[in-house]
N, C-alpha and C positions, 0 to 999 in steps of 0.2 A: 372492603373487609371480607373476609372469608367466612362464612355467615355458619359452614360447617363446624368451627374451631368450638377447641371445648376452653372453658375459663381453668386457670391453673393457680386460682387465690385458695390460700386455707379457709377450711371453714373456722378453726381458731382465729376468733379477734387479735391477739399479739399475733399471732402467727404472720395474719394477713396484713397486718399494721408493717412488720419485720420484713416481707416480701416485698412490701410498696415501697419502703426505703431502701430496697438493695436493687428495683429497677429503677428509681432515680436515678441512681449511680451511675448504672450498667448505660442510660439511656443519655445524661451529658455526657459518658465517656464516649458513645458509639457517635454522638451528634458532633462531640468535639475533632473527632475527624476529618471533617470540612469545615465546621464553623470556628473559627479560631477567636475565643475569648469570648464575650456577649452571654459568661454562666448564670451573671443574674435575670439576664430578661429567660434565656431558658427554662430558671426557674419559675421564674414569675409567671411563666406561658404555662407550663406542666400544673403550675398550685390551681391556676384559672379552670384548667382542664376539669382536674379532678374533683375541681368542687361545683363545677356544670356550668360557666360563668364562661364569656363572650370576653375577649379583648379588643380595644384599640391598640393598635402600636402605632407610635409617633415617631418620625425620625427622616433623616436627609435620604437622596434616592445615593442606591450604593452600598447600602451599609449590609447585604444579603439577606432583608425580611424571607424574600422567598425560598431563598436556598433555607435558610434555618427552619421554616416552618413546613416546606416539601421534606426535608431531612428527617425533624420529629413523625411527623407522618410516618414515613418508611420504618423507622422503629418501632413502632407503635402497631405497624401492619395494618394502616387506615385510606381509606380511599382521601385523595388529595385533589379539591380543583382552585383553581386562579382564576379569578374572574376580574379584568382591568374593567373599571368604572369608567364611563366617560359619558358625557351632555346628554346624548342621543339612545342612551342603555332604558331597555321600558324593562317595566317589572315585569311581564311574562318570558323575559328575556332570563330573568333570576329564575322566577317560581315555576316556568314549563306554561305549556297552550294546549288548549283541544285541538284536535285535529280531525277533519272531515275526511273519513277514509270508504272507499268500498270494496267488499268483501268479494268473495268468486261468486257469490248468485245476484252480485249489481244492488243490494243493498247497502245502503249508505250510512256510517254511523258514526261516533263520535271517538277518540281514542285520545289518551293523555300520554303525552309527552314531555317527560321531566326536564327539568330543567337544570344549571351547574347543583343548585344549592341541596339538591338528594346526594349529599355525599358525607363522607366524613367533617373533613376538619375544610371549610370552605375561607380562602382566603380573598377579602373584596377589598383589590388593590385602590387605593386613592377613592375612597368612599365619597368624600367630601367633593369628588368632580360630575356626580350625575343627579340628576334633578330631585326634590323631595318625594314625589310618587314612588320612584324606583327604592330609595333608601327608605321607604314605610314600608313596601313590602317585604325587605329584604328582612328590616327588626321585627314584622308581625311573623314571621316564618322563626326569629329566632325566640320568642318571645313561647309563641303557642308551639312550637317545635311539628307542626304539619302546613302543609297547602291546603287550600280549597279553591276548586277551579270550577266550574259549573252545576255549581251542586253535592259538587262530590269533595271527597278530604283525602287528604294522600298524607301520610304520617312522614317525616323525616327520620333516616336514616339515626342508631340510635350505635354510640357515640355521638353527638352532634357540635360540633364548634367553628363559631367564627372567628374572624381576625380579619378586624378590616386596619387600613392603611391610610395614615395621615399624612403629607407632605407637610412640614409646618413653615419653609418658607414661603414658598407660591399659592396665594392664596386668591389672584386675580380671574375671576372665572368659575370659583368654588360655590357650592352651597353646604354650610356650615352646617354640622350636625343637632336640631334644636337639641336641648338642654333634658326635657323631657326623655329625647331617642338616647343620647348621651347616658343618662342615668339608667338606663339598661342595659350596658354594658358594669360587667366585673370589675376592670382593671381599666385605665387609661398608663398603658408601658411606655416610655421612652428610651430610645437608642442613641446612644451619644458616638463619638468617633471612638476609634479604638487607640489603646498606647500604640508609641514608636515601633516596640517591642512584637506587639500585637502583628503592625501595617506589616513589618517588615517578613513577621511568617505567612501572612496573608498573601502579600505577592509572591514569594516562593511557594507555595503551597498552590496557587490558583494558575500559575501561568502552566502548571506541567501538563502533558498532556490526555490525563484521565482524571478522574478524582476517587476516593478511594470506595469501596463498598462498605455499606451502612449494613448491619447486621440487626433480625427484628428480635427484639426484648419482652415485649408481650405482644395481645392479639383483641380484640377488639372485647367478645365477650370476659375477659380478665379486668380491661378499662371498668367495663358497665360496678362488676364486682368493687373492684376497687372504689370507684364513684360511693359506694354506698357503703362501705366500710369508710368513707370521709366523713360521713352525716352520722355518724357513731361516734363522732371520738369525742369527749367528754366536755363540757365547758362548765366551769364552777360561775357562779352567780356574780362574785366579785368578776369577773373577765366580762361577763356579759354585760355588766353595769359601767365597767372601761367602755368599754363598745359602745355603749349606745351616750355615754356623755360624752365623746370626740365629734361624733358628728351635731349633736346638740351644740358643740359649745362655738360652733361656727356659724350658726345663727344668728344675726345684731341683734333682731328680737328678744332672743332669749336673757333672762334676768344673772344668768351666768357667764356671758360670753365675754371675754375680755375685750378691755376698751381698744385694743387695733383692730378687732373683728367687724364693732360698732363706727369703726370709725375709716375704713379700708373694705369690707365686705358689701357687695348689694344686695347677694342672696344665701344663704348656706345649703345643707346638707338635708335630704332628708331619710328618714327610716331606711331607704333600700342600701345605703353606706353603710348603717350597722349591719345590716345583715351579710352585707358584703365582708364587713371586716371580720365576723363569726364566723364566715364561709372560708373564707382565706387563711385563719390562725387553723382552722380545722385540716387545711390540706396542709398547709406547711408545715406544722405539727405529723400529721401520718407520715408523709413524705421525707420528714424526719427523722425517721420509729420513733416517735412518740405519742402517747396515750392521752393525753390533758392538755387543752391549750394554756399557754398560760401568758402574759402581758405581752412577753417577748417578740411572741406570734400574730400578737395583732397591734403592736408600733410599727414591726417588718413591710406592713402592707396598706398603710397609712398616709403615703402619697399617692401611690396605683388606683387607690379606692376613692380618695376625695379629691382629688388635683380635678378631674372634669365633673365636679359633682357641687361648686362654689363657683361665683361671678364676682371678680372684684371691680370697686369704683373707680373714677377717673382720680382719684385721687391716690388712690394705690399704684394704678400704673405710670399716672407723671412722678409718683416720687420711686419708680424703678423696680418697683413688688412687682414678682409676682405669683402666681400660687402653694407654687412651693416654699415657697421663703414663709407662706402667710401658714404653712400647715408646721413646718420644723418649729415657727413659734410656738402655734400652737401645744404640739408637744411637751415643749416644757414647761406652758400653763396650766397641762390637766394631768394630775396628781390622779397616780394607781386608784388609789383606795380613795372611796368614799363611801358614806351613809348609800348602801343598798336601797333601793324603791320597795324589794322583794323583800329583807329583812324585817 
């Protein structure tokens, strides 16, 4: 990132709101260039972005994670690294090492040496193939947003985002992301195959021999601005009382939860889903020019947010459930409006 660049957000709130939805645009049009079709995970990457929040993306090898997520970078004018996970990957491999150096007078001292994850938008291919050490460091760096290496604290680059990478057939050799590391990520995205329609521009499109130029849209310090005209945009009581009984109501515990919940779930959701789903209605909402979240905004993001954030029983999955199926029920169990807590 060009650390020179000046932000180009209004200091008017509609203004800056109106600006952020006209680089949406400008920015699936510029990505739609090479990546043919896959507009909702775009979006659903972009809403994650702006509202500071960490994705999984799930999906078969093939479908262009990298190209779409190098591509947004390039728009966006953001430093981009790929970092392939595998067995033998140790965490000073992610977070950087001291290094034992000597100077011109043969004094001997210590120097830091960064590591992929001082960059922008860092994408950690196949997370789930390198051992728990490596993927603790990797969430304590996303989590606290700096390193500390021998004392010392090294801050992260500021846009900061990850995107790590799930294979969800091959799972022989993996070590599974706990539940807990899970629940701090944003989004859990999936990528399905594309239409006929889709494959058949995709092969003409990819066999030729260049691909086209990606044109930048914003620049890093505009992101930052933007980011925080997300955490502005309005959310009325009734929305926030939606938000926080969807992830309640997916608790067996709970005296609300409907009987497949209690009867198919082992664990549900807790607090940091609401807060996801408030963060999510808030980008998509700007991202949208608009002012006020309102339901719309946070049903839109209501599988990304709880699908890795619930454990169903053996009973759920012999009879063919499974998360998603248990949350679209959901959905039509938990009615808009209700008796406010706040009210």
């Amino acid at each position: 990132m060009n650390l020179e660049a000046k932000s180009a957000v209004p200091k008017d709130h509609d203004q800056a709101i109106a600006a952020l939805s006209e680089a949406r645009q400008k920015i699936i049009a510029e990505v739609g260039k090479i990546i043919i079709g896959q507009v909702d995970v775009i979006d659903q990457v972009l809403t994650s972005f702006f509202a500071r929040g960490h994705c999984v993306i799930e999906g078969v090898p093939g479908l262009a994670k990298t190209l779409m997520i190098s591509s947004l970078a390039r728009t966006m004018s953001l430093n981009f690294t790929r970092v392939q996970f595998t067995p033998d990957l140790m965490p000073t491999d992610i977070t950087g090492t001291s290094l034992l150096n000597e100077d011109e007078h043969g004094k001997r001292h210590f120097t830091f040496s960064k590591g992929p994850v001082f960059t922008n938008i860092l994408l950690a291919d196949e997370i789930n193939r390198t051992p728990p050490k490596t993927q603790a460091a990797l969430l304590e760096s996303m989590q606290e947003r700096h390193v500390s290496v021998g004392g010392e604290t090294y801050s992260l680059p500021e846009p900061f985002l990850v995107l790590a990478t799930q294979n969800p057939i091959e799972q022989e050799g993996t070590y599974p992301l706990p539940e807990a590391q899970l629940d701090r990520f944003l989004f859990l995205i999936k990528i399905g195959y594309p239409s006929l329609v889709e494959e058949e521009k995709i092969l003409l499109s990819t066999t030729l021999d260049t691909l086209p130029q990606l044109d930048r849209v914003i620049n890093g310090p505009s992101i930052l601005d933007f980011q925080r005209v997300v955490r502005e945009i309005e959310v009325g009581p009734e929305i926030a009382n939606y938000a926080a009984r969807i992830p309640r109501a997916t608790r067996p515990s709970d005296a609300d939860a409907p009987g497949f919940i209690k009867d198919w779930v082992r664990w549900g959701c807790g607090p940091r889903a609401g807060q996801a789903l408030i963060l999510a209605g808030k980008a998509h909402c700007a991202l949208h020019g608009r002012r006020k979240v309102t339901f719309d905004d946070i049903r839109e993001y209501v599988h990304p947010v709880l699908r890795h954030r619930m454990g169903l029983n053996f009973a759920a999955v012999s009879e063919g459930h499974n998360t998603d199926d248990i949350i679209t029920m959901l959905l039509e169990q938990v009615p808009e409006t209700a008796k406010s807590v706040a009210a």
